[in-house]
C-alpha positions as a LaTeX table, in Angstrom:
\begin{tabular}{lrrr}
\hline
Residue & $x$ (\AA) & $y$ (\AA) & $z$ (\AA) \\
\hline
Unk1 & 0.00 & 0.00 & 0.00 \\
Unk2 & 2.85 & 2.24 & 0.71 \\
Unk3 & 4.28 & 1.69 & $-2.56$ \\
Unk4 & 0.71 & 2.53 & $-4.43$ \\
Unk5 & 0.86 & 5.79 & $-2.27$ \\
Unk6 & 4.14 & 7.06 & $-3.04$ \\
Unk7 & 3.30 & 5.80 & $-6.62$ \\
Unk8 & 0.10 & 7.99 & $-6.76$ \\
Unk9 & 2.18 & 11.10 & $-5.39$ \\
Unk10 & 4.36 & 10.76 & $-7.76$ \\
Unk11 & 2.13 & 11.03 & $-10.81$ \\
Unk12 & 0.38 & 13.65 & $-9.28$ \\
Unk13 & 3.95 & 15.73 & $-8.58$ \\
Unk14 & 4.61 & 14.88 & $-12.12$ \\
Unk15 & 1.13 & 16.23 & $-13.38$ \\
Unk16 & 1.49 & 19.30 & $-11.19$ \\
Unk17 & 4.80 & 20.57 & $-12.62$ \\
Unk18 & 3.33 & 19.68 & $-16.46$ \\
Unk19 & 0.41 & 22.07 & $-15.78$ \\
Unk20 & 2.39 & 24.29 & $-13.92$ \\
Unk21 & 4.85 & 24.96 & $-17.00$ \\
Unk22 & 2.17 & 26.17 & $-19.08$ \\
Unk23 & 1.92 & 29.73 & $-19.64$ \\
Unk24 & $-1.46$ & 31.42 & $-19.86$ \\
Unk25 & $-1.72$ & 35.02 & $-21.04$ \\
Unk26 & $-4.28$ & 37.01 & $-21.13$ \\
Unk27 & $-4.64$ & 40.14 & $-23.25$ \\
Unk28 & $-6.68$ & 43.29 & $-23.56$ \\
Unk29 & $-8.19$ & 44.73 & $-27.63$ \\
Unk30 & $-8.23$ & 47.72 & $-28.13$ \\
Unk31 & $-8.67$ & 48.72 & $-31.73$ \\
Unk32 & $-8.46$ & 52.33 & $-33.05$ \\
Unk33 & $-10.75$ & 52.18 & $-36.85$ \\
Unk34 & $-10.70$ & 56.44 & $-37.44$ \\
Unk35 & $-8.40$ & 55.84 & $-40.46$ \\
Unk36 & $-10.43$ & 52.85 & $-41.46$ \\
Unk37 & $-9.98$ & 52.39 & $-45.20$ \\
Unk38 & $-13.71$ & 51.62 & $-46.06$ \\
Unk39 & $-15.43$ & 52.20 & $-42.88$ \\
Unk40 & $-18.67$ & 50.21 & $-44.95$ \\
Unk41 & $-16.87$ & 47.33 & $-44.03$ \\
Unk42 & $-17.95$ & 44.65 & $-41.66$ \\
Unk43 & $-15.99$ & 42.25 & $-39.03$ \\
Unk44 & $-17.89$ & 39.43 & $-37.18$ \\
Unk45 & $-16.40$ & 38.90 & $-33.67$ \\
Unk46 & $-14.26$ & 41.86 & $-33.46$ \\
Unk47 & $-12.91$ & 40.37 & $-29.91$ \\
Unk48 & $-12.24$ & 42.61 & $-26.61$ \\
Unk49 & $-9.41$ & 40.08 & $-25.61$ \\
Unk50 & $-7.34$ & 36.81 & $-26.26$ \\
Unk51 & $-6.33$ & 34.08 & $-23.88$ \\
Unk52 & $-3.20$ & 32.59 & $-24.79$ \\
Unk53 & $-2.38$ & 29.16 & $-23.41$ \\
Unk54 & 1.62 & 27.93 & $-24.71$ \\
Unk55 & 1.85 & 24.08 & $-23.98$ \\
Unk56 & 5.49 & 23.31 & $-23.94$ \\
Unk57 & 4.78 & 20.22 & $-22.69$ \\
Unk58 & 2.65 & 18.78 & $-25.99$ \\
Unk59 & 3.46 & 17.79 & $-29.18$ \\
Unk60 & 2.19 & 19.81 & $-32.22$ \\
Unk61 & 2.22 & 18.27 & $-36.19$ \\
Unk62 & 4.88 & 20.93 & $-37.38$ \\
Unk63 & 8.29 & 20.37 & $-36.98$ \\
Unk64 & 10.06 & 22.09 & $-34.33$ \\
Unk65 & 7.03 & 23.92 & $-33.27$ \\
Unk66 & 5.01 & 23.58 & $-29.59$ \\
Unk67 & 1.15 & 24.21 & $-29.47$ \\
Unk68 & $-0.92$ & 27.39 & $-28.23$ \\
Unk69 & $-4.60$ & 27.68 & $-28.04$ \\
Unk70 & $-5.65$ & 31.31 & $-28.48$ \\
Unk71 & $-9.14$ & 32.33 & $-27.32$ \\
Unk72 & $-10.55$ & 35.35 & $-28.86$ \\
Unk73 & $-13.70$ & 36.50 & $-26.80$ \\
Unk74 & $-15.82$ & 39.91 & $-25.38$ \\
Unk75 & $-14.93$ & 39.29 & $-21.94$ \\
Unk76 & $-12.47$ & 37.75 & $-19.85$ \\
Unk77 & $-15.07$ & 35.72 & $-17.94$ \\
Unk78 & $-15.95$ & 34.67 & $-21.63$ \\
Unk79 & $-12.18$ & 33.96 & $-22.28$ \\
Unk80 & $-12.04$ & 31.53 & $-19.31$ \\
Unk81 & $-15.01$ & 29.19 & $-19.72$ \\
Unk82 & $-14.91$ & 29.07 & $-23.56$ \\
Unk83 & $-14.70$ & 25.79 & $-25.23$ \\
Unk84 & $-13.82$ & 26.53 & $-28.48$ \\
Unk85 & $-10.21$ & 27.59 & $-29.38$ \\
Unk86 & $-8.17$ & 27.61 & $-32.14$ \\
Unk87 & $-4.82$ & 25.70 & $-32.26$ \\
Unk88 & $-1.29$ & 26.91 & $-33.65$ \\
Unk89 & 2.30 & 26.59 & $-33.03$ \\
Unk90 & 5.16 & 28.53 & $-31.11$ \\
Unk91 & 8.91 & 28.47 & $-31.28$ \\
Unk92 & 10.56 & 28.85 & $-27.46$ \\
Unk93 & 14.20 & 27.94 & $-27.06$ \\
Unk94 & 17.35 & 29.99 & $-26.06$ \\
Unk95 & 17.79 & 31.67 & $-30.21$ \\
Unk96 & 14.18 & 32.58 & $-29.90$ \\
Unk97 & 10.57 & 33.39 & $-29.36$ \\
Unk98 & 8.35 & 33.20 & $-31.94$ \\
Unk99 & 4.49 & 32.57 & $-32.36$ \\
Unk100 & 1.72 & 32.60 & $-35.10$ \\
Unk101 & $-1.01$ & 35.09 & $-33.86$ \\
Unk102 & $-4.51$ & 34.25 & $-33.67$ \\
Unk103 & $-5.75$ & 34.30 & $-36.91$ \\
Unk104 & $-9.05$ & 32.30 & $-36.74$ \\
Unk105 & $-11.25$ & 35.22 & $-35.84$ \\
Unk106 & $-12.50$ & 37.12 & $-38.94$ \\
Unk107 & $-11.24$ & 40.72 & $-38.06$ \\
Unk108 & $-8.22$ & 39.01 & $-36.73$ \\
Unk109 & $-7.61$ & 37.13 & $-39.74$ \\
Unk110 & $-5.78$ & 39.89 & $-41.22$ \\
Unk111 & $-2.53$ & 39.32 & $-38.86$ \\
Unk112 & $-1.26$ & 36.73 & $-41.61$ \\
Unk113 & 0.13 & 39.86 & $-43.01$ \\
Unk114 & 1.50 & 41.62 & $-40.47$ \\
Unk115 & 5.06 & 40.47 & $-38.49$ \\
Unk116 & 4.56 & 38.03 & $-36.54$ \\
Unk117 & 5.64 & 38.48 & $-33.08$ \\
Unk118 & 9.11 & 36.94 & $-32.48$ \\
Unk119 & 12.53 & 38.11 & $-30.79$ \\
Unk120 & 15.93 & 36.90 & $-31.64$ \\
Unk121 & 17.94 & 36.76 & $-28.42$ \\
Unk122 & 21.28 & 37.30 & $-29.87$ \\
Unk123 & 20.60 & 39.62 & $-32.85$ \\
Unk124 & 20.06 & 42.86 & $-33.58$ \\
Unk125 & 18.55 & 42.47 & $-36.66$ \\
Unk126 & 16.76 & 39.12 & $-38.46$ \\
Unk127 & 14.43 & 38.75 & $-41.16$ \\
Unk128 & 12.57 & 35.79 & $-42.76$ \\
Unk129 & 10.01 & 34.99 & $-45.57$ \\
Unk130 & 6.22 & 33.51 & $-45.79$ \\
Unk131 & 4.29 & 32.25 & $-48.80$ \\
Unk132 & 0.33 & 33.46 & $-48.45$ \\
Unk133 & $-2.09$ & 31.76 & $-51.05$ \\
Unk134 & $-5.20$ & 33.87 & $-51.79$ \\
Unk135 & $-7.16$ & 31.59 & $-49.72$ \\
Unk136 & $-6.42$ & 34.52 & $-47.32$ \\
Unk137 & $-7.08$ & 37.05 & $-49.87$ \\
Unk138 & $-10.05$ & 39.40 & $-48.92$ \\
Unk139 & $-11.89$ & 42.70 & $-49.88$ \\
Unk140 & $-11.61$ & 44.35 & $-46.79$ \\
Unk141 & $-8.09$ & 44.34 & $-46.73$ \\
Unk142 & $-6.21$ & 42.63 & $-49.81$ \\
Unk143 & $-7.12$ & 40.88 & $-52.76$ \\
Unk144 & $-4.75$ & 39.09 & $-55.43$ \\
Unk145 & $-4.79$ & 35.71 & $-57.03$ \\
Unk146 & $-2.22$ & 32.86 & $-56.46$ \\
Unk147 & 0.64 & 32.92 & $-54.07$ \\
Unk148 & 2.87 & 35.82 & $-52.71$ \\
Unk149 & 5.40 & 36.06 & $-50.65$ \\
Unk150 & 6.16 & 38.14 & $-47.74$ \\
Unk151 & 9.40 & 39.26 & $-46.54$ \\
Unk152 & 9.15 & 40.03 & $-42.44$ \\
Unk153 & 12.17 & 42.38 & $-41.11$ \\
Unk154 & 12.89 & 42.89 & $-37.93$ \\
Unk155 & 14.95 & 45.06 & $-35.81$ \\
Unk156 & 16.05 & 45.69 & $-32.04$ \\
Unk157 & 15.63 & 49.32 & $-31.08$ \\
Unk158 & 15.25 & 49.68 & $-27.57$ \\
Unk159 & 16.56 & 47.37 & $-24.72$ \\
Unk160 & 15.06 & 49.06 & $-21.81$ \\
Unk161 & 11.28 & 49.98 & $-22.74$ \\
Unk162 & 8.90 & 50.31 & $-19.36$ \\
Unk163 & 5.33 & 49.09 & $-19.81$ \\
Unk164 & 3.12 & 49.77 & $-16.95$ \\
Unk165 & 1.06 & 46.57 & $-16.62$ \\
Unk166 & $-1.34$ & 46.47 & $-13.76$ \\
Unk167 & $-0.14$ & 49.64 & $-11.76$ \\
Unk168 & 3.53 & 47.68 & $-11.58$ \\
Unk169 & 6.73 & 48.72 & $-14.65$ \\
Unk170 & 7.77 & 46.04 & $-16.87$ \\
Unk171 & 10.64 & 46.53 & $-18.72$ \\
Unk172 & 10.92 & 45.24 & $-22.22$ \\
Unk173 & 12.72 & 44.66 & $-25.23$ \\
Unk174 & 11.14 & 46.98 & $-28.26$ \\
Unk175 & 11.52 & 45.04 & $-31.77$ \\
Unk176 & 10.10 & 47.04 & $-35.03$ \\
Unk177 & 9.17 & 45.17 & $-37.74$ \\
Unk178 & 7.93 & 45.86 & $-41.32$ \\
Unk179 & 6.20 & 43.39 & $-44.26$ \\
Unk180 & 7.22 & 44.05 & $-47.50$ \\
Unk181 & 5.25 & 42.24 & $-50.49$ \\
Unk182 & 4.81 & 42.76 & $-54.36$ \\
Unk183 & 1.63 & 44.13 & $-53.40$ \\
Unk184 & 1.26 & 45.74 & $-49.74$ \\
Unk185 & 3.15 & 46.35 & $-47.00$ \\
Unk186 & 2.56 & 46.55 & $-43.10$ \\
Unk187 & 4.23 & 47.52 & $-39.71$ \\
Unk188 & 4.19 & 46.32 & $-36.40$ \\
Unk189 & 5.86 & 46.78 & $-32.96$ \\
Unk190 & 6.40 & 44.02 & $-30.39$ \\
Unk191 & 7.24 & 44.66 & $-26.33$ \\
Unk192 & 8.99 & 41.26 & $-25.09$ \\
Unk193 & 9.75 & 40.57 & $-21.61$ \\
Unk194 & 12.60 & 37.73 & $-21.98$ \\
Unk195 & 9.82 & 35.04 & $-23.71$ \\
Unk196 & 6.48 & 37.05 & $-22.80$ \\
Unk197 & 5.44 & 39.24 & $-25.44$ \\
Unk198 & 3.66 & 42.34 & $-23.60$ \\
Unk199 & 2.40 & 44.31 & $-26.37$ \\
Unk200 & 1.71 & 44.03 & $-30.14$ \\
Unk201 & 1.06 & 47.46 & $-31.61$ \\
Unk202 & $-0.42$ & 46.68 & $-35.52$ \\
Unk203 & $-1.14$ & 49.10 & $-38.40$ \\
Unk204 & $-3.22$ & 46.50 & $-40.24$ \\
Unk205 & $-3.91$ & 46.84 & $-44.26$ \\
Unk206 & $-7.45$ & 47.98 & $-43.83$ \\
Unk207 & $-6.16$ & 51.44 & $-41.82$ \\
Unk208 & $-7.10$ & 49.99 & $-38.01$ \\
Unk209 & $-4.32$ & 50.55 & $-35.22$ \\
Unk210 & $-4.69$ & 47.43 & $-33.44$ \\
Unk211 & $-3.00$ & 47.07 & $-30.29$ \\
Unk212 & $-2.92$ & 43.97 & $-27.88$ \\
Unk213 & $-1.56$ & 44.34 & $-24.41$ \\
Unk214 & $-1.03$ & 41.57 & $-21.47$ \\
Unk215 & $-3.46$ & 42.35 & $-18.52$ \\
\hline
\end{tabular}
């Protein structure tokens, strides 16, 4: 019996410290449309915040990439009890963070042209490249036909950024980081503290200033 108990704790230790290495985030909209493009146009679900869940701990079906679940809701109570989430993959080592951004959402489908958030630990400057197909092409933002490819540059301009995130300073790393295609191009700003991103500040292709901050 003593064996079955100290069994039993084990597993649950074990269990413990694989939930306990997940990181849940959660992060507050806010979305700024005055220099909408078409201001006719219409989102469905325009969310108020996402709940980020990284898994470190699972296995995802693309190489060298780790699972998140991103929940894009109204509320945070919303956030919290939802049971529908969609499912992509992060990069988390010592070279790097990087991380597709929710893109499930219909006004937050748009991100798939903007930088995606990453940070290279040991460089000052990085870039990398992304074939779209126009299966993401859309009115409200960009059409074409067939594939085009996106060239994401980034670049380390501040080391010692302060955030103030619940009445308390965090200091970050500021990366700037630009899209250039055939056809469009797009800026963004990412706020990392060491593996957490705090902030994503977007200029997205239809006009909006979309900015996402940790809460």
């Amino acid at each position: 019996m003593d064996k079955i108990k100290l069994l039993l704790l084990i597993l649950i230790s074990f269990f413990m410290k694989v939930k306990s290495q997940e990181k849940q985030l959660m992060y507050k909209v806010i979305i700024d449309s005055s220099n909408r493009i078409n201001k006719a146009n219409h989102y469905k679900d325009v969310p108020n915040f996402i709940k980020a869940i990284y898994l470190p701990n699972k296995k995802y079906d693309i190489p060298d990439q780790l699972p998140v679940k991103y929940y894009t809701c109204k509320t945070e109570q919303e956030c919290n009890s939802a049971k529908y989430f969609e499912l992509t993959g992060f990069i988390d080592n010592s070279n790097e963070f990087w991380t597709h951004p929710p893109r499930d959402n219909d006004y937050l489908k748009q991100l798939e042209f903007l930088p995606f958030p990453n940070i290279k630990f040991n460089k000052k400057k990085w870039s990398w490249k992304l074939e779209v197909g126009d299966q993401w092409a859309d009115v409200r933002w960009l059409e074409w036909k067939g594939a085009i490819t996106l060239r994401f540059l980034y670049r380390l301009t501040n080391t010692n950024y302060p955030i103030m995130i619940g009445g308390k300073s965090i200091i970050c790393k500021e990366i700037s980081a630009r899209m250039i295609s055939s056809i469009a191009k797009s800026e963004a700003k990412f706020y990392f503290n060491n593996s957490t991103l705090v902030k994503a500040v977007y200029s997205l292709l239809n006009g909006d200033n979309l900015e996402i901050t940790l809460e």
